[in-house]
C-alpha atoms as an extended CHARMM CRD file, in Angstrom:
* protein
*
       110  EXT
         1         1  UNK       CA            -66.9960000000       80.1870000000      140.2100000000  PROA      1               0.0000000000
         2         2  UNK       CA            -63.5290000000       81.6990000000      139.8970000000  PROA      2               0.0000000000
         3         3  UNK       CA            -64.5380000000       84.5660000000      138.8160000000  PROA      3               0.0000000000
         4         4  UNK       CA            -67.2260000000       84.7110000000      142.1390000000  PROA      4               0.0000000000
         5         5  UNK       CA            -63.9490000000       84.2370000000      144.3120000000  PROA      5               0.0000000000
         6         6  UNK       CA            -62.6150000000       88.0970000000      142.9390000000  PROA      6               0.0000000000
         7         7  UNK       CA            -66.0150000000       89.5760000000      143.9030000000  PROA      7               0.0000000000
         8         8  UNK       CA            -66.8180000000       87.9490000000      147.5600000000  PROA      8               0.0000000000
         9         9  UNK       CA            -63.5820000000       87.4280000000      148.8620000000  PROA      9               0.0000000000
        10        10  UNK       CA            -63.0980000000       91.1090000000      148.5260000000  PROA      10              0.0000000000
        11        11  UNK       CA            -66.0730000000       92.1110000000      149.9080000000  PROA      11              0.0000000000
        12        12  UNK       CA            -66.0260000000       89.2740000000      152.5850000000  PROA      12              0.0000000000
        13        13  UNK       CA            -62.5930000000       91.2730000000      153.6620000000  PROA      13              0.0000000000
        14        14  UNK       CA            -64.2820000000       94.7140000000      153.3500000000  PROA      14              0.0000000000
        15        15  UNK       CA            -67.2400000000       93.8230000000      155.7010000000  PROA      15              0.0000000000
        16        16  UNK       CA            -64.7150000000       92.3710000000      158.1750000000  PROA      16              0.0000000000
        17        17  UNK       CA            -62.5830000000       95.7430000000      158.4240000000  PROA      17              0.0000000000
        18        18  UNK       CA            -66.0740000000       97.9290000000      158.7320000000  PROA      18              0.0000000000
        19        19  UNK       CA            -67.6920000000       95.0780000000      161.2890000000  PROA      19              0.0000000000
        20        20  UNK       CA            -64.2770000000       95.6320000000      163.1530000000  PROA      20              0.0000000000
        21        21  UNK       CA            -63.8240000000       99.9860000000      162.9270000000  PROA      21              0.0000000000
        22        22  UNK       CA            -67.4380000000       99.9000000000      163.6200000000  PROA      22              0.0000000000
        23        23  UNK       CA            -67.3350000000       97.6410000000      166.7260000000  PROA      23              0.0000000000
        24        24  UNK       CA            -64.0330000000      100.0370000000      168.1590000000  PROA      24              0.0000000000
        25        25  UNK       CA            -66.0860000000      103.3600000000      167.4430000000  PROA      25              0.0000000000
        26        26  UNK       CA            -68.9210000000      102.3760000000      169.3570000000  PROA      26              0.0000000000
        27        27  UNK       CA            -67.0720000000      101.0420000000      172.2500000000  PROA      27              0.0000000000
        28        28  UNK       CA            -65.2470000000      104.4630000000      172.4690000000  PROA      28              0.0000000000
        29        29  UNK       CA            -68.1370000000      106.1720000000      171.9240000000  PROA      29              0.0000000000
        30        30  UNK       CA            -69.7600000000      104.0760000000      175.2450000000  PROA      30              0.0000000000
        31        31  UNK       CA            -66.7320000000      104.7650000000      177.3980000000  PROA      31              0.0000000000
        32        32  UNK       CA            -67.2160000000      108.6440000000      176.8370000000  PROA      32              0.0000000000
        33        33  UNK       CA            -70.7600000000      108.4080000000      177.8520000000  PROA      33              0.0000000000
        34        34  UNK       CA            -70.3160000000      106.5420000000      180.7920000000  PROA      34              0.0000000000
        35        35  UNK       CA            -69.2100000000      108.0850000000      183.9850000000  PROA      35              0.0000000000
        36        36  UNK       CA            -65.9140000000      108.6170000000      185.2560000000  PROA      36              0.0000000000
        37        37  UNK       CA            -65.7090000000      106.2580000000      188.7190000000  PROA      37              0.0000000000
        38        38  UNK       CA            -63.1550000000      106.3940000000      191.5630000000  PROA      38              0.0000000000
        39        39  UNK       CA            -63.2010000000      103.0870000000      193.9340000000  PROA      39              0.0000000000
        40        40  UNK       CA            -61.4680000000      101.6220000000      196.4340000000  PROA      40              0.0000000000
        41        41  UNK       CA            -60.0110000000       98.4170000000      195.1810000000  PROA      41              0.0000000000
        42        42  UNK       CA            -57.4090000000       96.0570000000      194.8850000000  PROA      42              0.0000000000
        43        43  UNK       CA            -54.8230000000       94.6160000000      192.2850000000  PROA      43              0.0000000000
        44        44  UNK       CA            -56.0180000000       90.8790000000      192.0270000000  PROA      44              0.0000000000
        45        45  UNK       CA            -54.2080000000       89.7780000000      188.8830000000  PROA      45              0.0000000000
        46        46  UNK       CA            -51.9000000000       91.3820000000      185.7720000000  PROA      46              0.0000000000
        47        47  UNK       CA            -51.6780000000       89.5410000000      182.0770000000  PROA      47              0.0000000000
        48        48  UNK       CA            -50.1860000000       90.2960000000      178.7230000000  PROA      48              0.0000000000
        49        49  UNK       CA            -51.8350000000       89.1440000000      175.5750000000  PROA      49              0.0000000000
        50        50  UNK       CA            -48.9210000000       89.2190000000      172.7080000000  PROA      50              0.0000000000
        51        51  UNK       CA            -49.0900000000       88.8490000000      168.7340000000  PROA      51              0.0000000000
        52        52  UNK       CA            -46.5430000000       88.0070000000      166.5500000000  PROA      52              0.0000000000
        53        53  UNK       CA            -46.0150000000       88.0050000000      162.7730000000  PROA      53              0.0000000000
        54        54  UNK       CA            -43.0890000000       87.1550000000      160.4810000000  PROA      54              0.0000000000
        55        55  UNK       CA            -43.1010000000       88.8300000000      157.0750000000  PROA      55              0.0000000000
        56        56  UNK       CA            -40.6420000000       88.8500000000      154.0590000000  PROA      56              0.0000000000
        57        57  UNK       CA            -37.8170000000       88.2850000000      157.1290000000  PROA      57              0.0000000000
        58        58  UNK       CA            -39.2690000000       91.1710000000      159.1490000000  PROA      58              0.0000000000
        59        59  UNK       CA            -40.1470000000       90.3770000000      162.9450000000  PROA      59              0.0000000000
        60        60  UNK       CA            -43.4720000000       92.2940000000      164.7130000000  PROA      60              0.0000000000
        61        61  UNK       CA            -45.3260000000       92.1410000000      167.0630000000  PROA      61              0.0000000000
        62        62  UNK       CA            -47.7890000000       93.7330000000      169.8520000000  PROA      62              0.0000000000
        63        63  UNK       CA            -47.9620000000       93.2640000000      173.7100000000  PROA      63              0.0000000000
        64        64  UNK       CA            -51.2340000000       94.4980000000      175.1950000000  PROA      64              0.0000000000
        65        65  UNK       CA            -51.0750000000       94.5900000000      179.1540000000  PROA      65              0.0000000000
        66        66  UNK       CA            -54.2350000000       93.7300000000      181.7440000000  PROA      66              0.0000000000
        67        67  UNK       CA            -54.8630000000       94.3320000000      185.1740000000  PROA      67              0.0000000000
        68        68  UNK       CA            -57.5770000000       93.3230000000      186.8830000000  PROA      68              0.0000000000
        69        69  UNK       CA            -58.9440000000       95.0230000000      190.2840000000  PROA      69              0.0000000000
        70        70  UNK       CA            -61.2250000000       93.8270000000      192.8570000000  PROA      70              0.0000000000
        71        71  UNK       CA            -63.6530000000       95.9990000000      194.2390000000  PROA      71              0.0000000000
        72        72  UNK       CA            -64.6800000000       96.2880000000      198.0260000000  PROA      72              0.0000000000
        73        73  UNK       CA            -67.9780000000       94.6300000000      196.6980000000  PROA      73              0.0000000000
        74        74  UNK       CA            -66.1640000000       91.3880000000      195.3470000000  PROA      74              0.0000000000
        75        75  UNK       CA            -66.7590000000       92.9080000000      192.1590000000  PROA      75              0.0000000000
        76        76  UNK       CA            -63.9620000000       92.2960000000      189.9180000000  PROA      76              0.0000000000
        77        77  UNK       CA            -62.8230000000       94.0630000000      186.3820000000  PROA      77              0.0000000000
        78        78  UNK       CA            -59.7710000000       93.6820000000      183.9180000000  PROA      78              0.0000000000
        79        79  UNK       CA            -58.4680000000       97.0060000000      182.3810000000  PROA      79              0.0000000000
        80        80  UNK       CA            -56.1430000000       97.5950000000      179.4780000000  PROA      80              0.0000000000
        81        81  UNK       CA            -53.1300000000       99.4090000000      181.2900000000  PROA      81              0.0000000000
        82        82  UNK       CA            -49.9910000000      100.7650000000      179.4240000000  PROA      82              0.0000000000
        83        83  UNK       CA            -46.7160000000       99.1430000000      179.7460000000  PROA      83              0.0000000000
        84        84  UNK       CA            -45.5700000000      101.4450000000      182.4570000000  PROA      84              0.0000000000
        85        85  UNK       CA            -48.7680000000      101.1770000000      184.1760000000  PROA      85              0.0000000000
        86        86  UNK       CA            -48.4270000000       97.6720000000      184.2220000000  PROA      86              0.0000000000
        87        87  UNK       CA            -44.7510000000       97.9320000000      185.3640000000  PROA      87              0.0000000000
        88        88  UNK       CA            -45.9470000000       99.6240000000      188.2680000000  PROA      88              0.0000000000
        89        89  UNK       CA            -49.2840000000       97.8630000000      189.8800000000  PROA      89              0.0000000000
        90        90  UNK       CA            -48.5480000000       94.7770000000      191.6300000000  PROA      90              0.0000000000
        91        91  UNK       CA            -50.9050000000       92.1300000000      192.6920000000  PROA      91              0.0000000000
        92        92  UNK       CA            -51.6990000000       92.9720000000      196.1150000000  PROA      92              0.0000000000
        93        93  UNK       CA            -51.4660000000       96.8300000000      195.5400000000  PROA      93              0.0000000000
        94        94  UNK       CA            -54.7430000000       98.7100000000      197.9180000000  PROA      94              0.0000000000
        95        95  UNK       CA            -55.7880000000      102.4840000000      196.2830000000  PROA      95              0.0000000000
        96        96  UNK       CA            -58.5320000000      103.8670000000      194.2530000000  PROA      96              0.0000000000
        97        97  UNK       CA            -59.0370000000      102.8330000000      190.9620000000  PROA      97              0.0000000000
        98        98  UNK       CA            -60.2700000000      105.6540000000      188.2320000000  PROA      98              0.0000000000
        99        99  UNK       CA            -61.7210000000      104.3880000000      184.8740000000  PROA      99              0.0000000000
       100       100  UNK       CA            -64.6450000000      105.5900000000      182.1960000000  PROA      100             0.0000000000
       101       101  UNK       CA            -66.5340000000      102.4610000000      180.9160000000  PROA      101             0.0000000000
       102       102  UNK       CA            -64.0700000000      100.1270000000      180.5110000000  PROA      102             0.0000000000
       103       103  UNK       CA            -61.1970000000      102.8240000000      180.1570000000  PROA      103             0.0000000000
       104       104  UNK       CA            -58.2150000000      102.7970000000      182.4230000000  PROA      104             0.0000000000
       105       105  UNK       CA            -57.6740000000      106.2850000000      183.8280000000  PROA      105             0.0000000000
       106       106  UNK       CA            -55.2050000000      105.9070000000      186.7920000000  PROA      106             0.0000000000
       107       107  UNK       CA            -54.1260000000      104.3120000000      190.1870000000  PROA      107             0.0000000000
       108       108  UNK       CA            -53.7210000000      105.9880000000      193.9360000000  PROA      108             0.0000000000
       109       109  UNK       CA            -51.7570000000      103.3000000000      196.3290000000  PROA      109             0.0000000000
       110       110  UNK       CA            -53.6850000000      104.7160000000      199.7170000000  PROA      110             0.0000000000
C-alpha cells in the first residue's frame, strides 16, 4: 500500500496539472473563435478575488480584478479586467463595452 501511494499520488498530481493546462487552452482557444462584440452597457459591479501563500518566511500572493457590465438587454457579464482597468471603471460608468468570448478588450465612457 505504501508503495501504491509513490505511484498514484504522482499521477493523481499529473492528471490535475494536464485537466487544468487543458481546461485554460481550450478556453483561449474559444475566446479566439468567438467574435469580437462592441455594446452599449453599463458598470454594475467591480470585485477582486485574492490568494495568498506563506512559504519558508516568504509572503505571495495574486489579486485578480472583475467587473461586471450590464447590457441594454438586462443581460449582465463579469470580465477579468487588469488592475488599471479596474482602477478606472466605476460602478455607474455608461460606454461601450468590447470583449472576445469572455475576454476583456476595452471601455469607451460615451
Amino acid at each position: 500500500l505504501f508503495d501504491a501511494m509513490f505511484t498514484i499520488v504522482p499521477l493523481f498530481m499529473i492528471a490535475i496539472i494536464v485537466f487544468r493546462v487543458r481546461s485554460v487552452f481550450n478556453r483561449s482557444k474559444e475566446n479566439s473563435r468567438a467574435p469580437q462584440l462592441t455594446v452599449e452597457a453599463q458598470v454594475v459591479a467591480k470585485r477582486t478575488q485574492g490568494t495568498y501563500s506563506h512559504n519558508d518566511g516568504i509572503d505571495g500572493g495574486t489579486t485578480h480584478y472583475y467587473v461586471t457590465f450590464e447590457f441594454l438587454s438586462g443581460d449582465r457579464m463579469e470580465l477579468k479586467v487588469s488592475q488599471s482597468e479596474y482602477g478606472m471603471l466605476v460602478v455607474g460608468d455608461s460606454g461601450r463595452v468590447s470583449f472576445q468570448g469572455t475576454r476583456y478588450l476595452g471601455f469607451e465612457r460615451g
